[in-house]
C-alpha positions as CSV (number, residue, x, y, z in Angstrom):
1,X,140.6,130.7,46.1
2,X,142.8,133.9,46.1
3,X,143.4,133.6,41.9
4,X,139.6,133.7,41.7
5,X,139.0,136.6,43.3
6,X,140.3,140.0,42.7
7,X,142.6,141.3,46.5
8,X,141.8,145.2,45.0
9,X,138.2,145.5,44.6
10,X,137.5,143.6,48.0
11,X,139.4,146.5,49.7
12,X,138.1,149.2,47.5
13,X,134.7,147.7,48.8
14,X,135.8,147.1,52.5
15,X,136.6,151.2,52.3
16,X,133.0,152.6,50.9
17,X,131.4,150.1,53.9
18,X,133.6,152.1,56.4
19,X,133.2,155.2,54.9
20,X,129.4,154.8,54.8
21,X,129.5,153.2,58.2
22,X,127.3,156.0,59.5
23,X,124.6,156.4,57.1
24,X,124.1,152.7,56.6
25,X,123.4,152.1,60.3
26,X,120.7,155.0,60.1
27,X,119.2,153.4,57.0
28,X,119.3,149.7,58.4
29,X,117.4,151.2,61.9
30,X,115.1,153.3,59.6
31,X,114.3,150.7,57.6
32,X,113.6,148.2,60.8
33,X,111.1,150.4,62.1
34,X,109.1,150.9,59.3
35,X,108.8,147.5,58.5
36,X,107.9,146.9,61.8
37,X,105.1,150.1,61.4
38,X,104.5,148.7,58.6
39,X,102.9,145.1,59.8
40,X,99.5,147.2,60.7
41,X,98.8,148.1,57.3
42,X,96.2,145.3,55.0
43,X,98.7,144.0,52.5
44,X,101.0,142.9,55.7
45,X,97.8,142.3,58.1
46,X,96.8,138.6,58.8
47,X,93.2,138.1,60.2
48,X,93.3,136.3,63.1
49,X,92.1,132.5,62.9
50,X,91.1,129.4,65.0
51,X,93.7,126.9,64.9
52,X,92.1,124.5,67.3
53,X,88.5,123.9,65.1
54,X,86.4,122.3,68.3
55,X,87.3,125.6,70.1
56,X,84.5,127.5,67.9
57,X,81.8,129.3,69.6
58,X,79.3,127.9,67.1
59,X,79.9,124.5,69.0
60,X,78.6,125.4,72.2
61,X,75.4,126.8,73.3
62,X,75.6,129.6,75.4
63,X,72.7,129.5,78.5
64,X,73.0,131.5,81.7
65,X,70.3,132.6,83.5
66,X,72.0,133.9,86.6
67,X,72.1,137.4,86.7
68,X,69.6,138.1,90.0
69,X,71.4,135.5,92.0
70,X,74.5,137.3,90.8
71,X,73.8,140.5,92.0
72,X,73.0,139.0,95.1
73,X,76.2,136.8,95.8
74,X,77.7,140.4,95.0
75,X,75.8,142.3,97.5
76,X,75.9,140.1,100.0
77,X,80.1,139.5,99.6
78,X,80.4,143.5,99.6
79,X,78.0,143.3,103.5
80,X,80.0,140.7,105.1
81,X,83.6,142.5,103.3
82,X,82.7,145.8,105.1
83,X,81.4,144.3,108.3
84,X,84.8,142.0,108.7
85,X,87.5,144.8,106.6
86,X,89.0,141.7,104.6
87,X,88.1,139.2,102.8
88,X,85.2,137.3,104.3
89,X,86.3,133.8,104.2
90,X,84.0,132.0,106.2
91,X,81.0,133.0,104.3
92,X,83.0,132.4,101.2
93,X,83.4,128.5,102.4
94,X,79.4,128.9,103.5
95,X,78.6,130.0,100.4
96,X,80.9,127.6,97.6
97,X,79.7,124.5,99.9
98,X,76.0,125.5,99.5
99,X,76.6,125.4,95.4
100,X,78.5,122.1,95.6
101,X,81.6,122.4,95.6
102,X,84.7,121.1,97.5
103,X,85.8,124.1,99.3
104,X,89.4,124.7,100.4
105,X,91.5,127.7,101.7
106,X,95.1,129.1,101.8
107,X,96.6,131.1,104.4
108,X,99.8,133.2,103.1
109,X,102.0,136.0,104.1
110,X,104.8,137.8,102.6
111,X,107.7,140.4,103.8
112,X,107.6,143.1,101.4
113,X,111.1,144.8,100.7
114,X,109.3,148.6,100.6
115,X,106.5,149.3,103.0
116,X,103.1,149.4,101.7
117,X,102.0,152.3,100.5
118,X,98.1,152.1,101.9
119,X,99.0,150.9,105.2
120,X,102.6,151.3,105.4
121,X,103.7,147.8,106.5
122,X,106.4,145.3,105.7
123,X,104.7,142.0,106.2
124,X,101.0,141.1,104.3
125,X,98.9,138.3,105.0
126,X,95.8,136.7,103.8
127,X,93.8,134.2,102.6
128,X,92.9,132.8,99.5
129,X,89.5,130.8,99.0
130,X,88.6,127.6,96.7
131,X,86.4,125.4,95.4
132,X,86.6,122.5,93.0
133,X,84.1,121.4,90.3
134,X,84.9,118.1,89.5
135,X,84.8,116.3,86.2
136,X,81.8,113.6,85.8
137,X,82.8,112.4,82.6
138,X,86.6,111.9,83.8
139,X,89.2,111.4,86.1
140,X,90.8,114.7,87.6
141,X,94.0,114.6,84.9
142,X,93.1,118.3,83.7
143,X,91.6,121.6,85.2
144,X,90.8,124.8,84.0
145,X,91.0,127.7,86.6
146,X,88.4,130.9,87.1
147,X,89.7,133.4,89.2
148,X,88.5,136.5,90.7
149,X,91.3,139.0,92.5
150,X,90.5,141.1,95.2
151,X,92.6,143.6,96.5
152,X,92.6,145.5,99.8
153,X,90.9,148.3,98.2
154,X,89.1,146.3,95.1
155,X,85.9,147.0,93.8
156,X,85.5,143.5,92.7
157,X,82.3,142.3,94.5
158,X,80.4,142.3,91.1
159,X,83.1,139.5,89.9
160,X,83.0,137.6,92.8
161,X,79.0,137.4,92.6
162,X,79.5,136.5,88.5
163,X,81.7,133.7,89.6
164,X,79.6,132.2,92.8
165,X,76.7,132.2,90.0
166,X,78.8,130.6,87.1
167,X,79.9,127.6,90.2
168,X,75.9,127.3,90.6
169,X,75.4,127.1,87.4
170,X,78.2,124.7,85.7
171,X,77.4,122.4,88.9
172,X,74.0,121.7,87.3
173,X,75.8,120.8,83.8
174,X,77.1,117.0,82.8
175,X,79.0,117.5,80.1
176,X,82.3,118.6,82.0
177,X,85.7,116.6,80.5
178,X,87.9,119.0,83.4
179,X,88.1,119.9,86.7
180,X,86.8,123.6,87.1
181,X,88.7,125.6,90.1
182,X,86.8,128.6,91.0
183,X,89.5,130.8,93.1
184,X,89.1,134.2,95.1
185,X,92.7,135.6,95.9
186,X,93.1,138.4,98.5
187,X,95.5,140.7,97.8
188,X,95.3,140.6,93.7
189,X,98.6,139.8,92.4
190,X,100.7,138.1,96.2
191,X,97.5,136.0,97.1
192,X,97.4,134.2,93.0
193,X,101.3,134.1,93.6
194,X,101.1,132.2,96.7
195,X,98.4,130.0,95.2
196,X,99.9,128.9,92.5
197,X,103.4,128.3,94.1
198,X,102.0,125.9,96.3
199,X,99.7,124.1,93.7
200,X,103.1,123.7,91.7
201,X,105.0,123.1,94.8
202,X,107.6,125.5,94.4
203,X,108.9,128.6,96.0
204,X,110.4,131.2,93.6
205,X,109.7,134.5,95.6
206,X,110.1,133.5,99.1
207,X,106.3,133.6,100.0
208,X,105.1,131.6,103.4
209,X,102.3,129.6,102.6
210,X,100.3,126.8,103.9
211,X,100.1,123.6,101.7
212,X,96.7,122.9,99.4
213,X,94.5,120.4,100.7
214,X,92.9,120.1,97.7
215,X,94.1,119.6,94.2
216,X,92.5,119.5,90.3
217,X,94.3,118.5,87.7
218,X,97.4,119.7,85.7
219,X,95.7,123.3,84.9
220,X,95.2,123.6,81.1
221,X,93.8,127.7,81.1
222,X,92.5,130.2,83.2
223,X,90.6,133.6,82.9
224,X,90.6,136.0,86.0
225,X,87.6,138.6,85.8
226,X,87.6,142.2,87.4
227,X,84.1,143.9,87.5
228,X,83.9,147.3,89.0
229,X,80.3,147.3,88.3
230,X,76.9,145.0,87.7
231,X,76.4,147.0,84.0
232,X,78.7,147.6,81.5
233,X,79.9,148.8,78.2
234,X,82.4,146.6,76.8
235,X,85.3,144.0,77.9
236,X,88.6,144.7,77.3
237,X,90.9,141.9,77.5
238,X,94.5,141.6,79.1
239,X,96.9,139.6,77.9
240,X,100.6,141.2,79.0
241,X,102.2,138.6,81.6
242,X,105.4,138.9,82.9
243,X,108.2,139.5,81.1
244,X,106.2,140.0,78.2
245,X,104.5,137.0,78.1
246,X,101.8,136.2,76.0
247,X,98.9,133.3,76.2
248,X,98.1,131.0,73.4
249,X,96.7,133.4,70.3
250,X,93.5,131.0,70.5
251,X,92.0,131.7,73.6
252,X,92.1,135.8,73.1
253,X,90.2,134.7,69.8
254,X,88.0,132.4,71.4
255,X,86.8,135.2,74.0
256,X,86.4,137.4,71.0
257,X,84.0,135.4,69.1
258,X,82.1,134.4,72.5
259,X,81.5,138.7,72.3
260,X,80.5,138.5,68.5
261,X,78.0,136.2,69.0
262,X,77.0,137.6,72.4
263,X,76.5,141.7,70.9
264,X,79.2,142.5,73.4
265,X,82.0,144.9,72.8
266,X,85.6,143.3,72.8
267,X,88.6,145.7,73.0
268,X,92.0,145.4,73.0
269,X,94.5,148.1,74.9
270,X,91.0,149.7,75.6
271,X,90.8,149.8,71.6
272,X,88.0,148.6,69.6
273,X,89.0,146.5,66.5
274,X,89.1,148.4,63.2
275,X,86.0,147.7,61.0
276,X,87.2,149.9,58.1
277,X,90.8,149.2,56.5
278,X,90.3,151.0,53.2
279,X,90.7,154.5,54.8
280,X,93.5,155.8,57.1
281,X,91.8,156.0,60.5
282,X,91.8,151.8,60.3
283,X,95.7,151.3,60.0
284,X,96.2,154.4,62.0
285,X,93.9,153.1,65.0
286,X,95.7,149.6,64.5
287,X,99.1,151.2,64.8
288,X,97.7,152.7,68.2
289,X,96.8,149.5,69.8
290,X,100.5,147.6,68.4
291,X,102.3,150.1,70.0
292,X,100.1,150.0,73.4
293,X,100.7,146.9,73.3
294,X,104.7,147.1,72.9
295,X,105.5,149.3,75.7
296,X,103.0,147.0,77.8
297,X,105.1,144.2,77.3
298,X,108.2,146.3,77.3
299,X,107.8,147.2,80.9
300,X,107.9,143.3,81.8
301,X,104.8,143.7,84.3
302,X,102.0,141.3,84.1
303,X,99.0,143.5,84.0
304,X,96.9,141.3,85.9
305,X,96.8,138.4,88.0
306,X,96.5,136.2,84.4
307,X,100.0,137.0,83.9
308,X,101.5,135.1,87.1
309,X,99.8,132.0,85.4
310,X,101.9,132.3,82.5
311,X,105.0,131.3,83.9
312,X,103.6,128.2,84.8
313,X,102.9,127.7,81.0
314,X,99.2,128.1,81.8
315,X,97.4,129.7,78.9
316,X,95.7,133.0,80.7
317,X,94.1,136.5,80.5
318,X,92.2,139.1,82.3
319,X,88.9,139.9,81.3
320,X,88.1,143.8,82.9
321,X,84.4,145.0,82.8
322,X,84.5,148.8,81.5
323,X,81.4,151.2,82.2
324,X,81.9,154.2,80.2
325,X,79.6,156.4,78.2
326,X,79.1,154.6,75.5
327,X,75.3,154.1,74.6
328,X,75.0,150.0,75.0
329,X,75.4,148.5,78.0
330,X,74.6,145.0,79.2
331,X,74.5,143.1,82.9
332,X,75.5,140.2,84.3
333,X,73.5,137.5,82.5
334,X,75.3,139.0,78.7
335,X,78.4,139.0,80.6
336,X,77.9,135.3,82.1
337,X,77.1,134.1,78.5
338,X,80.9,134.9,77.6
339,X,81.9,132.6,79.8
340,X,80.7,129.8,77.6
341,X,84.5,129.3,76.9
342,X,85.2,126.5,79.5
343,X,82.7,124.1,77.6
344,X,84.7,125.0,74.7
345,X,87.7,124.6,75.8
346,X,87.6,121.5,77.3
347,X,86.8,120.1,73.8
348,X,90.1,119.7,72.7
């Protein structure tokens, strides 16, 4: 091969790549970036899509009707929370039975290597509640999981009612192909940790827990919901787990569609989704939310108790009810509607 090629003009080129060493690394980096800028822009911008076709919304009929009885699961969970100062289990277990459902709990606790900065303690314990919808149309093979975190100081008692009125509700439906787990987690993110290393039966963080007494099946998704308030503006949805971890592009889209059809406001990184592309403020808003979105899952926290899920391959995100100034709002029987999704997803 050396007679077919010419020794000289290899080394005159080897000597302009060192020479330009300097200024072709700048170019190579300036280029990446604005290609990578450049993925916001229409030409470059794919619209989202459905790849599972039974997941669409227009297949399911949304009806929920709960709203009162929500507000009052919520008002009484916030009484017997402040009358106790934690998590009032036993009128959780009261409260699941009465709706039908098989009711288990989990004690946990957990040596923290930095004192906590509320209470300034090393070791944290608690108990996490849960009850089991099972399948009538099948054997307990599959699950799908709704969770509702509740920290020390959470304002979460508007979820907690949502999701004690969604049990009441999907008891009174036939049509279920999966177990439904409907779980309330003390202490947000160690109390969903705890959970799901003993429904997996590992222990990757050293966390003492007590074994589950009851199981569902292998879980196929699950959506945790933080509501600060019975009224609000929009949903933005969490999807960062850990690591940078992201859930299956389907079920974000799903959840988006549900808040189409339901005249509910979807955001993303607290970012509404651009409606006009032709002019600037469209890329330019969509460049806002990629980057948001980047140093998220830069930092490598999951940025709710959806993203411990992930690492069990679990498709998951966090749904977080925002009251803000903006003109519409809606209550909990719009926001129950959304939540159409497990009928959907347990379709495919």
């Amino acid at each position: 091969m050396g007679l077919l090629s010419d020794p000289v003009r290899r080394r005159a080129l080897a000597r302009l790549v060192l020479r330009l060493n300097a200024p072709l690394c700048v170019l190579s980096y300036v280029a990446g970036i604005a290609w990578f800028l450049a993925l916001v822009f229409p030409p470059l911008t794919q619209r989202t899509y459905m790849s599972e076709n039974a997941m669409g919304s227009t297949m399911v009929e949304e009806q929920f009707a709960g709203g009162d009885r929500a507000r009052a699961f919520a008002r009484d969970f916030a009484a017997h929370r402040k009358k106790s100062g934690a998590l009032p289990v036993a009128w959780l277990e009261r409260t699941m039975r009465s709706v039908g459902l098989e009711v288990y709990t989990q004690s946990f606790s957990r040596k923290l290597p930095f004192p906590d900065e509320t209470h300034e303690r090393y070791m944290v314990s608690g108990t996490n509640v849960y009850g089991i919808l099972r399948a009538p149309r099948a054997a307990s093979t599959e699950s799908l999981v709704l969770t509702v975190p509740c920290g020390s100081d959470s304002t979460n008692s508007q979820a907690v009612g949502l999701l004690l009125a969604l049990a009441a509700h999907f008891r009174g439906q036939i049509y279920w192909a999966k177990d439904i787990v409907f779980l309330v987690t003390e202490h947000d993110l160690l109390g969903t940790e705890a959970w799901l290393e003993a429904y997996h039966d590992v222990n990757v963080t050293g966390m003492q827990s007590s074994p589950l007494q009851g199981r569902a099946g292998a879980i196929q998704a699950a959506v945790a919901l933080e509501l600060s308030s019975d009224v609000v503006t929009s949903l933005d949805v969490a999807v960062e787990g850990l690591n940078g971890q992201l859930p299956n592009l389907d079920l974000l889209n799903l959840f988006q569609t549900f808040c189409q059809k339901g005249g509910l406001l979807c955001t993303l990184q607290g970012k509404l989704q651009p409606e006009d592309w032709t002019s600037l403020d469209g890329p330019l808003q969509g460049l806002q939310t990629l980057l948001l979105m980047v140093l998220r899952q830069a930092s490598g926290r999951p940025h709710g108790s959806h993203g411990l899920f992930l690492r069990y391959r679990v498709e998951a995100l966090t749904l977080r009810g925002i009251n803000s100034f903006r003109q519409y709002k809606y209550d909990l029987v719009a926001v129950g509607k959304v939540w159409g999704w497990p009928r959907s997803w347990h379709l495919c």
